[in-house]
DRENTORKOL-3810 file (N, C-alpha, C; in nm, 4 decimals):
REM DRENTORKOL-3810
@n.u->0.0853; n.v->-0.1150; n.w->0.0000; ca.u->0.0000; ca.v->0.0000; ca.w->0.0000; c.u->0.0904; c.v->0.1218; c.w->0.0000
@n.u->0.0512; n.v->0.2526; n.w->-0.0950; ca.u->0.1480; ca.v->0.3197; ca.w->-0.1136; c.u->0.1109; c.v->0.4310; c.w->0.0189
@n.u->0.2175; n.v->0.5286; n.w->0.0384; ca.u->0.1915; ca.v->0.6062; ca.w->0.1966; c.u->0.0818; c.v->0.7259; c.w->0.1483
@n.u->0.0673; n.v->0.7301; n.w->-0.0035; ca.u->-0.0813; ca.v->0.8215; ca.w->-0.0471; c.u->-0.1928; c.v->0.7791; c.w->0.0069
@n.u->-0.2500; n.v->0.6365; n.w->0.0331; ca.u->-0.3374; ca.v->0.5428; ca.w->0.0522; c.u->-0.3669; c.v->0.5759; c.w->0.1993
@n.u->-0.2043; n.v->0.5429; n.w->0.2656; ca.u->-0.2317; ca.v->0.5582; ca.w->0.4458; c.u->-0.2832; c.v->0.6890; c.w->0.4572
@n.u->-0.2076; n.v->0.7871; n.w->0.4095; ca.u->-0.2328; ca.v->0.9182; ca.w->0.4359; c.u->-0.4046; c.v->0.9633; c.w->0.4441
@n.u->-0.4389; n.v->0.9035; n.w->0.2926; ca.u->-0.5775; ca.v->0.9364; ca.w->0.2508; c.u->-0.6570; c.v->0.8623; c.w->0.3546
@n.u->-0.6537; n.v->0.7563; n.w->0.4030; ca.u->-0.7195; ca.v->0.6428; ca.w->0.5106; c.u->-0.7062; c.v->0.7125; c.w->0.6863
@n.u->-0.5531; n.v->0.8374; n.w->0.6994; ca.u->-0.5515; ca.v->0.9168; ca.w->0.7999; c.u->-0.6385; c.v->1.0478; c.w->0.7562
@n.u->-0.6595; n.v->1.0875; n.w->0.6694; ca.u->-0.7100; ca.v->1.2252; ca.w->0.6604; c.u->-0.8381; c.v->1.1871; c.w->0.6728
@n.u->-0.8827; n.v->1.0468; n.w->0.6161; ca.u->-1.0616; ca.v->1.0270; ca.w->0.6296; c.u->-1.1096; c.v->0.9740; c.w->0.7636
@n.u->-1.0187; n.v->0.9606; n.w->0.8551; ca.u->-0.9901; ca.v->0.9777; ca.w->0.9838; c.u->-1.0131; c.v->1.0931; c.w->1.0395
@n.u->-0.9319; n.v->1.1284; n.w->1.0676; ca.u->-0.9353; ca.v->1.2668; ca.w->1.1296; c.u->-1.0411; c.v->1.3965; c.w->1.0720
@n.u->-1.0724; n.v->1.4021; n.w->0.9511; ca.u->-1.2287; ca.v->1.4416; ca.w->0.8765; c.u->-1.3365; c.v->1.3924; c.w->0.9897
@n.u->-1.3692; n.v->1.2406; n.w->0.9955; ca.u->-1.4834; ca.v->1.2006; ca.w->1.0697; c.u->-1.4641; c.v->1.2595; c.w->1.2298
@n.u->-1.3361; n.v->1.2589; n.w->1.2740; ca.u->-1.2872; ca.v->1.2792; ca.w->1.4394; c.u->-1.3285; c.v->1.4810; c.w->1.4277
@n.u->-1.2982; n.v->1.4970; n.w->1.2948; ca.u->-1.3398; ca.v->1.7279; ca.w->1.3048; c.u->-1.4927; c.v->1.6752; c.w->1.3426
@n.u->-1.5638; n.v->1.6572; n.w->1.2502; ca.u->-1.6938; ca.v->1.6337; ca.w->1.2100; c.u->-1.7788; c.v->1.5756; c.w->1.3536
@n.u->-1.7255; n.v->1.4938; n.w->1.4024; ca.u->-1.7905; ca.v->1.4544; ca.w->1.5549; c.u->-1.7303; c.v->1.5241; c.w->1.6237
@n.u->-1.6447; n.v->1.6151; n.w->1.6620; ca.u->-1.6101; ca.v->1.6770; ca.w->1.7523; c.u->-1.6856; c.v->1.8395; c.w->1.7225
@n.u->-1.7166; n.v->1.8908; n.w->1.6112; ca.u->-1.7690; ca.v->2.0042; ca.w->1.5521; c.u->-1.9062; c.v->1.9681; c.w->1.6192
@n.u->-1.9465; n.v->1.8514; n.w->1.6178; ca.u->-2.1012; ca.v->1.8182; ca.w->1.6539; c.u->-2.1093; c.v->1.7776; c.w->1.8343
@n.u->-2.0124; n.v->1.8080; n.w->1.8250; ca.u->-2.0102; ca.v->1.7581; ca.w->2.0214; c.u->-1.9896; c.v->1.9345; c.w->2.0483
@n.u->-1.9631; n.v->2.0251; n.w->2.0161; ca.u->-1.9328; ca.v->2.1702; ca.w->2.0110; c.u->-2.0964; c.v->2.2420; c.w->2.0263
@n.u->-2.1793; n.v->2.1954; n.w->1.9457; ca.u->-2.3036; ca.v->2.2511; ca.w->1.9456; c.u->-2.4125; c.v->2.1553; c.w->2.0508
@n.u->-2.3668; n.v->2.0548; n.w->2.1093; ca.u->-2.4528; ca.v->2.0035; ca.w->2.1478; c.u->-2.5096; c.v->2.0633; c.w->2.3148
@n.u->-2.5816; n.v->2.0352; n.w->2.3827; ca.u->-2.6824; ca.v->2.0984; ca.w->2.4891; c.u->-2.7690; c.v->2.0067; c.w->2.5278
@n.u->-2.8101; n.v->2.0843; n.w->2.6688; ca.u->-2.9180; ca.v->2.0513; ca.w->2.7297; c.u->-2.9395; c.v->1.8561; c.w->2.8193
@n.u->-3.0557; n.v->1.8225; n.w->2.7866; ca.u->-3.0606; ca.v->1.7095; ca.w->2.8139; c.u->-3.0284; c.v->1.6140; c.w->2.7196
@n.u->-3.0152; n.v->1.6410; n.w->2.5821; ca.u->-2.9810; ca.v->1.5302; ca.w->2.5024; c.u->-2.8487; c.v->1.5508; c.w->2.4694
@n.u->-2.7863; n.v->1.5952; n.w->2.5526; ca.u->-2.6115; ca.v->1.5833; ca.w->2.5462; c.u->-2.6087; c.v->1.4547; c.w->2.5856
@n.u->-2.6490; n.v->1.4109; n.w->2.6692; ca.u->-2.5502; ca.v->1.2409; ca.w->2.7216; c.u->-2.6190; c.v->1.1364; c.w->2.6044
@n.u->-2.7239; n.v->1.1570; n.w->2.5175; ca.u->-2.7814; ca.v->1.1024; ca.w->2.4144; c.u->-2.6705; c.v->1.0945; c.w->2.3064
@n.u->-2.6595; n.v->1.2341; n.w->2.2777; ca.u->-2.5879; ca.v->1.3071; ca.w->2.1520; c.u->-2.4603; c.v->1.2489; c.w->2.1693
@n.u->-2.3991; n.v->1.2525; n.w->2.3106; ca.u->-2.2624; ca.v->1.1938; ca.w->2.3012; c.u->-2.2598; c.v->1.0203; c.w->2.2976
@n.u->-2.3272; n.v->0.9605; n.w->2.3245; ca.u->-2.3016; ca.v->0.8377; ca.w->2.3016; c.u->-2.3443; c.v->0.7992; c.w->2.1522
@n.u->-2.4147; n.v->0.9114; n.w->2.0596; ca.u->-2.4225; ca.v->0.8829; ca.w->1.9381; c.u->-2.3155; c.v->0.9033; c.w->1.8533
@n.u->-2.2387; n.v->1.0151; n.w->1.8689; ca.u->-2.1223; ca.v->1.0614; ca.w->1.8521; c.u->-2.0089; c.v->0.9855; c.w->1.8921
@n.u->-2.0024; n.v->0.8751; n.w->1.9868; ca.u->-1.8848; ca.v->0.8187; ca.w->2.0259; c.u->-1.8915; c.v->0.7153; c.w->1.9792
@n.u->-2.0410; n.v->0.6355; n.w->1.9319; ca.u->-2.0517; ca.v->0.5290; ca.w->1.8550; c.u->-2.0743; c.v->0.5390; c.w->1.7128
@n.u->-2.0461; n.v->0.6767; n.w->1.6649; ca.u->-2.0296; ca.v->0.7057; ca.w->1.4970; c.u->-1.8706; c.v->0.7101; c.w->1.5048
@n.u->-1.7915; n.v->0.7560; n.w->1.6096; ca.u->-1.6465; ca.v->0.7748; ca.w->1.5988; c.u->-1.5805; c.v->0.6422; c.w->1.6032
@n.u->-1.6567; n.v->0.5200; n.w->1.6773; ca.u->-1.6118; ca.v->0.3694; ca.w->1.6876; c.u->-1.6536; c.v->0.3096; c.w->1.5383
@n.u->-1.7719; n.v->0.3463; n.w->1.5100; ca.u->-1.8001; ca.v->0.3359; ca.w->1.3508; c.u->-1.6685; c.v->0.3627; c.w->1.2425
@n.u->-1.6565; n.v->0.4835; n.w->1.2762; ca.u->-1.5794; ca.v->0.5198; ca.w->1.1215; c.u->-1.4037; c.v->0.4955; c.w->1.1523
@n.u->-1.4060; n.v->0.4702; n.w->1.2948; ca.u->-1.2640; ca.v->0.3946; ca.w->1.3136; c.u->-1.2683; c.v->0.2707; c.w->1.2704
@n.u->-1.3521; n.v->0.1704; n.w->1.3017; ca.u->-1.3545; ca.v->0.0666; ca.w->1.2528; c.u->-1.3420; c.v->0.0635; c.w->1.0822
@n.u->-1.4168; n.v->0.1393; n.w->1.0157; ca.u->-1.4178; ca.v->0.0871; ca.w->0.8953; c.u->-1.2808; c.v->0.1052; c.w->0.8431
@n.u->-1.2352; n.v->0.2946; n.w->0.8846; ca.u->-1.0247; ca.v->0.2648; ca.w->0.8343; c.u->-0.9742; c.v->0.1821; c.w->0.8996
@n.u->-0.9872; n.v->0.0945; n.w->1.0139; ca.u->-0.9480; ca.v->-0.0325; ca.w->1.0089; c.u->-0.9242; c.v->-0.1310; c.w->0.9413
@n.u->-1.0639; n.v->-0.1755; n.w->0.9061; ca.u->-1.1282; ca.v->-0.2611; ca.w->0.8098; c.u->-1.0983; c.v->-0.2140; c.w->0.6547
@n.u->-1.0452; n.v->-0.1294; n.w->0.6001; ca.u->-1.0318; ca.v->-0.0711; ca.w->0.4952; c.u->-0.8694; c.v->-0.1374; c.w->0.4724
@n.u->-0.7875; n.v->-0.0494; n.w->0.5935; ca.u->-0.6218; ca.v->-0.0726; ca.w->0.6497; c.u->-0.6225; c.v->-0.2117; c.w->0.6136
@n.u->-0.6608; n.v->-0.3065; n.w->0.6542; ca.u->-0.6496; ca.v->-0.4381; ca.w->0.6777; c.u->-0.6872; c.v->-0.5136; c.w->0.5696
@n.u->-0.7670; n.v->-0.4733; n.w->0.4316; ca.u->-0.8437; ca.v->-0.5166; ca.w->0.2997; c.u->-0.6691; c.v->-0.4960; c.w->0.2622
@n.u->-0.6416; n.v->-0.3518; n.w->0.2428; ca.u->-0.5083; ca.v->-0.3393; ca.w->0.1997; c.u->-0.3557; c.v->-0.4206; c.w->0.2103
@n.u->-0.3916; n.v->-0.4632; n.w->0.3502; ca.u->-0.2730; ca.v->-0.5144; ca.w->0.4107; c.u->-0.2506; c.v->-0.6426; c.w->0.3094
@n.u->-0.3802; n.v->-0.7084; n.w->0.3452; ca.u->-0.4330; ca.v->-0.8333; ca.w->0.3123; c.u->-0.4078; c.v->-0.8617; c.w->0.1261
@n.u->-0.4850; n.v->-0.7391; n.w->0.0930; ca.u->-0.3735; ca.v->-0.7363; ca.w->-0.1067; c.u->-0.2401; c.v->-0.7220; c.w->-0.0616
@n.u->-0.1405; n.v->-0.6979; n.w->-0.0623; ca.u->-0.0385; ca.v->-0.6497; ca.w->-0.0350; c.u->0.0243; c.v->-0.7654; c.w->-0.0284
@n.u->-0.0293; n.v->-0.8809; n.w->0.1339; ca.u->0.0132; ca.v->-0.9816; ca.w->0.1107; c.u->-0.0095; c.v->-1.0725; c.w->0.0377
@n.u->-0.1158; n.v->-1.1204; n.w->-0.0218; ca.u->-0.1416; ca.v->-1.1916; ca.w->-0.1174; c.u->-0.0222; c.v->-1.1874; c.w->-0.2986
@n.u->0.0079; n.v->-1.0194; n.w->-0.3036; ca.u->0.0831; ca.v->-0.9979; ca.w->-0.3954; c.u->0.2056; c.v->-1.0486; c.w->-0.3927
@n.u->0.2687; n.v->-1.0087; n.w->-0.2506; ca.u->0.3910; ca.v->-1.0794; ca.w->-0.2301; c.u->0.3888; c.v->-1.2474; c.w->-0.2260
@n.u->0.2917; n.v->-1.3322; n.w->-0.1833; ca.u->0.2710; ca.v->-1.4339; ca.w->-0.1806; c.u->0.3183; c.v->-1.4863; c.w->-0.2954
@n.u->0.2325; n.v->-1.4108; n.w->-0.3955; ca.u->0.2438; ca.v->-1.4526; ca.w->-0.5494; c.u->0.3655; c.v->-1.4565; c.w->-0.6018
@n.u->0.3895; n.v->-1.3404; n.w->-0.5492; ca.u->0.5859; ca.v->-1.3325; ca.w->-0.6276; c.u->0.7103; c.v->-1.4130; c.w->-0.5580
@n.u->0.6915; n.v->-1.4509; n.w->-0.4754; ca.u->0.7500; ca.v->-1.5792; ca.w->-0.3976; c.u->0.7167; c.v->-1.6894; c.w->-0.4578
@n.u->0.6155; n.v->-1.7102; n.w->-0.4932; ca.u->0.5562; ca.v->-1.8243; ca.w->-0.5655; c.u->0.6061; c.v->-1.8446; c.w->-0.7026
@n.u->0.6284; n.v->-1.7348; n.w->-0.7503; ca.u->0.6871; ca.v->-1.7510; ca.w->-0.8859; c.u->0.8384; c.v->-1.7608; c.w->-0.8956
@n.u->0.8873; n.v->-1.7311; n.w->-0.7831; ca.u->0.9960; ca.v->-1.6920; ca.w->-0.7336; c.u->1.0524; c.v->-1.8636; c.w->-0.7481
@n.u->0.9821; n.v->-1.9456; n.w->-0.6555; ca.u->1.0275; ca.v->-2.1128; ca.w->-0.6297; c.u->1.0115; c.v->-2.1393; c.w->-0.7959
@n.u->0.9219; n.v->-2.1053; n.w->-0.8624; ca.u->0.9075; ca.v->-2.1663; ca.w->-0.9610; c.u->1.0244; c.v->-2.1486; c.w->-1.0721
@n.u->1.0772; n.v->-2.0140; n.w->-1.0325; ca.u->1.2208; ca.v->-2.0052; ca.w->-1.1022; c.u->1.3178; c.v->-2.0710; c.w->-1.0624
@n.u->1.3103; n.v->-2.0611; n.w->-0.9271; ca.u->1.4403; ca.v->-2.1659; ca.w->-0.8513; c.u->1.4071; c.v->-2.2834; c.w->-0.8934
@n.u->1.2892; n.v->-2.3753; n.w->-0.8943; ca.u->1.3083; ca.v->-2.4921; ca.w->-0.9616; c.u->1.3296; c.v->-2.5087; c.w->-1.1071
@n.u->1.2840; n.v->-2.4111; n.w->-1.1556; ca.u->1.3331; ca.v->-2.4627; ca.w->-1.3354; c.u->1.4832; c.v->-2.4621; c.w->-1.3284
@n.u->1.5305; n.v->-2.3452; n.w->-1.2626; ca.u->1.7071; ca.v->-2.3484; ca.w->-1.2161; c.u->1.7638; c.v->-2.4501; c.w->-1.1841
@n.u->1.7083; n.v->-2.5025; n.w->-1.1027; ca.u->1.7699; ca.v->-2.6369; ca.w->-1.0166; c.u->1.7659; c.v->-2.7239; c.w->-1.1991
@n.u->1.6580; n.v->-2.7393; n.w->-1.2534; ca.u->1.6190; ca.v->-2.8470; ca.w->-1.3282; c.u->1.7114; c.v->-2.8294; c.w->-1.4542
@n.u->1.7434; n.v->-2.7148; n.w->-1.4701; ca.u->1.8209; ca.v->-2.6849; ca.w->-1.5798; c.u->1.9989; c.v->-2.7380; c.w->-1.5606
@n.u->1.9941; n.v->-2.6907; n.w->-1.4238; ca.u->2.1632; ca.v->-2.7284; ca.w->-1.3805; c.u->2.1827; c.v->-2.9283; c.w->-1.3968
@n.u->2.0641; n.v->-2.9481; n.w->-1.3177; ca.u->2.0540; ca.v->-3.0809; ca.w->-1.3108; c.u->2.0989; c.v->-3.1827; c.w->-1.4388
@n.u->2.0371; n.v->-3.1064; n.w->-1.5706; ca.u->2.0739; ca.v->-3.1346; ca.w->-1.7123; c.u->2.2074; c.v->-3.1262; c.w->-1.7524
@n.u->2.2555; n.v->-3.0195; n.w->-1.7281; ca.u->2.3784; ca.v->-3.0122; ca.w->-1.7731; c.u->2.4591; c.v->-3.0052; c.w->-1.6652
@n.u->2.4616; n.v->-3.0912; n.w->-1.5727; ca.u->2.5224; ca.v->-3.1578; ca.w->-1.4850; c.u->2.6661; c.v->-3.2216; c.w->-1.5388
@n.u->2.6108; n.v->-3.3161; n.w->-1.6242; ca.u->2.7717; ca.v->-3.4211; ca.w->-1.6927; c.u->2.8411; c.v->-3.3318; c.w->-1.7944
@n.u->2.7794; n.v->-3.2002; n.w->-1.8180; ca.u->2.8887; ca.v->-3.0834; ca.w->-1.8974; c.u->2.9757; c.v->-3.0057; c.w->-1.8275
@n.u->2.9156; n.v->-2.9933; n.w->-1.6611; ca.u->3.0374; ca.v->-2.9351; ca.w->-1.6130; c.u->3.1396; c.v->-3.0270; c.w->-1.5071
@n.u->3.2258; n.v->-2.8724; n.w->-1.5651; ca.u->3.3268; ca.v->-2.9623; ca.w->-1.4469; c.u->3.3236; c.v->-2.9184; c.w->-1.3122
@n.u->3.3897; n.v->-2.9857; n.w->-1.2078; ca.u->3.3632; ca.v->-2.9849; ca.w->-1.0405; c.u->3.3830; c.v->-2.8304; c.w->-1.0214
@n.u->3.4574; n.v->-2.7050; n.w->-1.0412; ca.u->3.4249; ca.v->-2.5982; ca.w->-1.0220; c.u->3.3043; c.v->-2.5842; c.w->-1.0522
@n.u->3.2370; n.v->-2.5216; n.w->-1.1727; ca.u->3.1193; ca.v->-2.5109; ca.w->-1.1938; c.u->3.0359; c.v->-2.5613; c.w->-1.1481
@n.u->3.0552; n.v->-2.7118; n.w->-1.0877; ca.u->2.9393; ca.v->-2.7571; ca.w->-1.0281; c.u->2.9312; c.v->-2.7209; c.w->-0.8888
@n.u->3.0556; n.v->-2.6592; n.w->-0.8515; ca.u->3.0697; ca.v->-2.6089; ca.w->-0.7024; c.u->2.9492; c.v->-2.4580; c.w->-0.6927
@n.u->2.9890; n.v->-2.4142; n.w->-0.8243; ca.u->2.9690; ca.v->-2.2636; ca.w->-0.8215; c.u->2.7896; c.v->-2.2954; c.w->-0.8184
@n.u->2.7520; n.v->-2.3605; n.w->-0.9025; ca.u->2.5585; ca.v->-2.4022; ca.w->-0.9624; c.u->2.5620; c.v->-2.3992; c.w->-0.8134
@n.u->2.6374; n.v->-2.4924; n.w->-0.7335; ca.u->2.5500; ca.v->-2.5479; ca.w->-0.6151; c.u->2.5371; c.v->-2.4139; c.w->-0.4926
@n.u->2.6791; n.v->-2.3351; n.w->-0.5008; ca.u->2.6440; ca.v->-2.2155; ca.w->-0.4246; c.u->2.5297; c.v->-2.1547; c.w->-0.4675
@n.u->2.5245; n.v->-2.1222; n.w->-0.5961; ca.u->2.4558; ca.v->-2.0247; ca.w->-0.6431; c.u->2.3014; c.v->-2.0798; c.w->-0.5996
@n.u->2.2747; n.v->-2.1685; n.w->-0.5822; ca.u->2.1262; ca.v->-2.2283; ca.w->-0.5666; c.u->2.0716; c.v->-2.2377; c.w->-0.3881
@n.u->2.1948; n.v->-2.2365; n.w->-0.3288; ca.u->2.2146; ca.v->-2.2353; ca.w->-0.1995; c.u->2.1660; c.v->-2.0779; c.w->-0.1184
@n.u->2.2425; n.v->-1.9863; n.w->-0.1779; ca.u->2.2123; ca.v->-1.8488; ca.w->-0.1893; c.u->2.0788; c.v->-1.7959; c.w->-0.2845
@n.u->2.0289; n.v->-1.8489; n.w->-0.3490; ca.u->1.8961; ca.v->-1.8123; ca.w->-0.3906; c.u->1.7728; c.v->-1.8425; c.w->-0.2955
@n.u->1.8034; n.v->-1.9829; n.w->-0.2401; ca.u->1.7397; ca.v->-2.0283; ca.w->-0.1600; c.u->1.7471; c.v->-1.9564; c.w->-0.0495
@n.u->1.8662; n.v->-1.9125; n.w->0.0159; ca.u->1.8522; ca.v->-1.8198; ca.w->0.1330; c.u->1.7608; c.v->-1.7461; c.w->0.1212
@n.u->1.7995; n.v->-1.6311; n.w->0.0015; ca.u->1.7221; ca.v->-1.4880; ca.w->-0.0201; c.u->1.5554; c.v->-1.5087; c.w->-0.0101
@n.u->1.5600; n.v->-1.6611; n.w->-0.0999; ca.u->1.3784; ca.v->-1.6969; ca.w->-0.1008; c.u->1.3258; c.v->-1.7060; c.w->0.0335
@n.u->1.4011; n.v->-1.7927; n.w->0.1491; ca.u->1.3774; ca.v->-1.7881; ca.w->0.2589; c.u->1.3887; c.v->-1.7041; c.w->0.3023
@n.u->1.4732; n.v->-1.5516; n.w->0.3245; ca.u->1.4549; ca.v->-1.4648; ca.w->0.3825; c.u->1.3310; c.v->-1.3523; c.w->0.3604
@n.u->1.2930; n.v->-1.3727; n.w->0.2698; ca.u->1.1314; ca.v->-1.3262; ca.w->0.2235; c.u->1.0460; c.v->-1.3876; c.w->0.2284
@n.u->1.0502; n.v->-1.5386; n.w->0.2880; ca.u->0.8898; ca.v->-1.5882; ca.w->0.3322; c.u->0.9067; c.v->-1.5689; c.w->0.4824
@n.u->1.0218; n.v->-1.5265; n.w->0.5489; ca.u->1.0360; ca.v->-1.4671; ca.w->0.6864; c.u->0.9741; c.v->-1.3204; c.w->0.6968
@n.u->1.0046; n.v->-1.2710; n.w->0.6258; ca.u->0.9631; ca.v->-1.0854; ca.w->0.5738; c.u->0.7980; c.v->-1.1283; c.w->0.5731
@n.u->0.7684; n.v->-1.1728; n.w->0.5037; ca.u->0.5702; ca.v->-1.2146; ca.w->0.4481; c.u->0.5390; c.v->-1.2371; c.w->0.5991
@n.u->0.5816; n.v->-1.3239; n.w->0.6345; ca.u->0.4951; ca.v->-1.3693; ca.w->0.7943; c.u->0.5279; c.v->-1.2587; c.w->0.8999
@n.u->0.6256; n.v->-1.1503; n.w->0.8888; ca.u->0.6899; ca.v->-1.0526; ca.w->1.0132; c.u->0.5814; c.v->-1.0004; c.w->0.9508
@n.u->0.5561; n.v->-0.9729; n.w->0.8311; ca.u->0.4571; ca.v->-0.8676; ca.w->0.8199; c.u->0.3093; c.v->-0.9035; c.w->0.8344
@n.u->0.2872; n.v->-1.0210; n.w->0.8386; ca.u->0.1360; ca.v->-1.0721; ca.w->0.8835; c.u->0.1431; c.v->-1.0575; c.w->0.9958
@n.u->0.2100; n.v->-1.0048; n.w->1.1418; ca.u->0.1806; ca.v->-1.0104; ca.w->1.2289; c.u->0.2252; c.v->-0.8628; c.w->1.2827
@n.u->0.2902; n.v->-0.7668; n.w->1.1822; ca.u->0.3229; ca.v->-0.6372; ca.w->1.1411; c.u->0.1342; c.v->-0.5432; c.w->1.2255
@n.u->0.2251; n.v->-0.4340; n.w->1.2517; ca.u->0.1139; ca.v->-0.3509; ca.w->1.3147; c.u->0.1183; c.v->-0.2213; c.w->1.1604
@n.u->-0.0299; n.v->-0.1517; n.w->1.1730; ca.u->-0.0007; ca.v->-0.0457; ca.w->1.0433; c.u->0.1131; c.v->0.0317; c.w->1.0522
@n.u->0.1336; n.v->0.1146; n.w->1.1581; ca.u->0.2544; ca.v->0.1507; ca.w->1.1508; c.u->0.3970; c.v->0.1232; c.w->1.0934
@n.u->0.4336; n.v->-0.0247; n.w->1.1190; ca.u->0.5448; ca.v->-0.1062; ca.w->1.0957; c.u->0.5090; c.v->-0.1584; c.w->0.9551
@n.u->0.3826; n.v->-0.1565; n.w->0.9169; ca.u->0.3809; ca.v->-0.2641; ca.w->0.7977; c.u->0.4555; c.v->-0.2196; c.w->0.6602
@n.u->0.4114; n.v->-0.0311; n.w->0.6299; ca.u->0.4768; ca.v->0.0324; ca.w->0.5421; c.u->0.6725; c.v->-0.0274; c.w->0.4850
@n.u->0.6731; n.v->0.0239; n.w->0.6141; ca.u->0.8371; ca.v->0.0028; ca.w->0.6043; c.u->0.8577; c.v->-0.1993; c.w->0.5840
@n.u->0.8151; n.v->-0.2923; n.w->0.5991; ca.u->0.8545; ca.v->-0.3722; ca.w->0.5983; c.u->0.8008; c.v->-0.4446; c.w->0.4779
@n.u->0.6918; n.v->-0.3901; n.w->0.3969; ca.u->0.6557; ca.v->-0.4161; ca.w->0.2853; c.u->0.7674; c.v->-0.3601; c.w->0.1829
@n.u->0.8174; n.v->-0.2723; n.w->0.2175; ca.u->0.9189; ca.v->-0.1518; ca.w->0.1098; c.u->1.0625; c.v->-0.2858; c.w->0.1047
@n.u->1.0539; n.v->-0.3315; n.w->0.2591; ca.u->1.2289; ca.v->-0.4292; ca.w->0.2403; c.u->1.1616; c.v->-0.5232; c.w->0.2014
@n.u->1.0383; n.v->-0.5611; n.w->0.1624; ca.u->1.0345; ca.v->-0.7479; ca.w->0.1155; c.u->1.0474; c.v->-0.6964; c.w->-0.0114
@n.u->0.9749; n.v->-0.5563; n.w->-0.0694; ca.u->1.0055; ca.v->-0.5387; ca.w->-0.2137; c.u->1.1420; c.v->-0.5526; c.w->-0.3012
@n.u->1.2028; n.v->-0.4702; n.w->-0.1967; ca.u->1.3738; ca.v->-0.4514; ca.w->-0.2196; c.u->1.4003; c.v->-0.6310; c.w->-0.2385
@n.u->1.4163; n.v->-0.6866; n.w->-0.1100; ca.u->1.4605; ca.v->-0.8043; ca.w->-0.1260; c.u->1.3562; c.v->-0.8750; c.w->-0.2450
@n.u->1.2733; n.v->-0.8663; n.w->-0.2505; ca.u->1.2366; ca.v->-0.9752; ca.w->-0.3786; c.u->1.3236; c.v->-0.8844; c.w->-0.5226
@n.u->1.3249; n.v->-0.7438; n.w->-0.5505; ca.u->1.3786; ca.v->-0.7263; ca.w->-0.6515; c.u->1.5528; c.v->-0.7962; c.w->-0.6518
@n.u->1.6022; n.v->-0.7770; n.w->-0.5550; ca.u->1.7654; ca.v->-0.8315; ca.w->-0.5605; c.u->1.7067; c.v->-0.9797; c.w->-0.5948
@n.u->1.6283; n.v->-1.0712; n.w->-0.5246; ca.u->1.6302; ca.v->-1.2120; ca.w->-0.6115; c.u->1.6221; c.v->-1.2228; c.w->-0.7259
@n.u->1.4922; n.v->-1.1376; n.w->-0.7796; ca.u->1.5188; ca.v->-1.1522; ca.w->-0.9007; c.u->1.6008; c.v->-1.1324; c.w->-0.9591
@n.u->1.6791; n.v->-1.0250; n.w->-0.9511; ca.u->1.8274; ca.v->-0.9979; ca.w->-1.0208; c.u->1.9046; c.v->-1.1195; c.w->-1.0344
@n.u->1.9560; n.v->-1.1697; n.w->-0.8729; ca.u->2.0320; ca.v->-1.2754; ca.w->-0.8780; c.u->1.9494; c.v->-1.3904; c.w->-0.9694
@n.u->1.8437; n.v->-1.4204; n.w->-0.9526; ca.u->1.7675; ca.v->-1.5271; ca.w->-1.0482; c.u->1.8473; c.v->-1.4850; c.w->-1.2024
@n.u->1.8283; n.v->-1.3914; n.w->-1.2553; ca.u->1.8727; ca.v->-1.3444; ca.w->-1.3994; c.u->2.0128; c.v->-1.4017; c.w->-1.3903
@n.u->2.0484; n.v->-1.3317; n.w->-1.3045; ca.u->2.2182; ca.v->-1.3378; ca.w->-1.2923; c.u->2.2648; c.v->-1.5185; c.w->-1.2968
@n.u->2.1702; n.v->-1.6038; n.w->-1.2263; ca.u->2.2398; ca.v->-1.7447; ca.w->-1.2320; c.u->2.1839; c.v->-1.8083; c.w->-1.3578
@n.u->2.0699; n.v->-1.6949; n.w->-1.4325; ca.u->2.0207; ca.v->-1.7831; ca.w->-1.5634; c.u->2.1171; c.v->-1.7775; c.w->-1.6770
@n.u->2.1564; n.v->-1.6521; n.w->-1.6852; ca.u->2.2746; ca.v->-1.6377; ca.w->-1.7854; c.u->2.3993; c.v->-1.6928; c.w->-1.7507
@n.u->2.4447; n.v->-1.7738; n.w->-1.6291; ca.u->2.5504; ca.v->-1.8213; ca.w->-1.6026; c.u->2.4945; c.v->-1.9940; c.w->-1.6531
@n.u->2.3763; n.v->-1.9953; n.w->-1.6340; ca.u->2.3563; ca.v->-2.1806; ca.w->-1.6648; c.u->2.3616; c.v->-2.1860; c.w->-1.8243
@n.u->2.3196; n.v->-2.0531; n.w->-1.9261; ca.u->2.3066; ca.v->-2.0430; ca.w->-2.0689; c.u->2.4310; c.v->-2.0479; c.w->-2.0809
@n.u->2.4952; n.v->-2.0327; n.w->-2.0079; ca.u->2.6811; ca.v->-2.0556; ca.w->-2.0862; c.u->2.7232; c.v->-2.1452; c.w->-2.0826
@n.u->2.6744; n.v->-2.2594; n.w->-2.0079; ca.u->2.7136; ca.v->-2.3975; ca.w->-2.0006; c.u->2.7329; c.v->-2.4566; c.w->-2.1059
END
């Protein structure tokens, strides 16, 4: 979720918090203790829904990353499957190097299904920033993904 989104989800916040507080300003008499419990249960209202709004978001967000992890293994295995082939073309360096290189992909993959779950249990505050490093880190995999595909095409 981009910080335009939070922002807009804080300003339609704090809009509803003017708006009930503008209406707690004019209120009087005997239907003040009325007026205010209507007012405090329109303010639990419209908190809840940027909640519920916050949390629709969160919830795409993770699902997206899900996906790209997912596609992510699916590169690491065609990788694996490709090295596997031309296995009896290389020699024991190279096969040293395939096997790092698959070792370290695998890290990075694992260190972003660690990132996905910190952030399922991520508060709004924290979630921004930790969505921004799973991005980062999934773009460096992919890189490295490129980077070990053109090293297996030279085989």
């Amino acid at each position: 979720m981009t910080n335009y989104r939070w922002r807009m989800i804080f300003f339609a916040a704090m809009f509803v918090f003017l708006i009930i507080s503008l209406s707690m300003y004019g209120c009087g008499g005997d239907e003040e203790q009325t007026d205010m419990q209507d007012v405090q249960q329109e303010a639990q209202d419209a908190a809840q829904t940027v909640q519920e709004s916050a949390g629709e978001q969160k919830d795409e967000v993770l699902g997206e990353a899900e996906s790209a992890l997912e596609k992510a293994d699916e590169q690491i295995e065609e990788l694996s499957a490709q090295i596997e082939d031309k296995w009896e073309n290389m020699d024991a360096a190279t096969r040293e190097q395939a096997n790092e290189t698959l070792d370290a992909l695998k890290e990075k993959r694992q260190a972003l299904a660690d990132e996905i779950n910190d952030m399922k249990d991520s508060t709004a505050d924290g979630f921004d920033e930790m969505k921004e490093g799973f991005w980062d880190g999934y773009e460096s995999l992919k890189d490295s993904l490129d980077d070990a595909w053109q090293e297996i095409e030279n085989i």
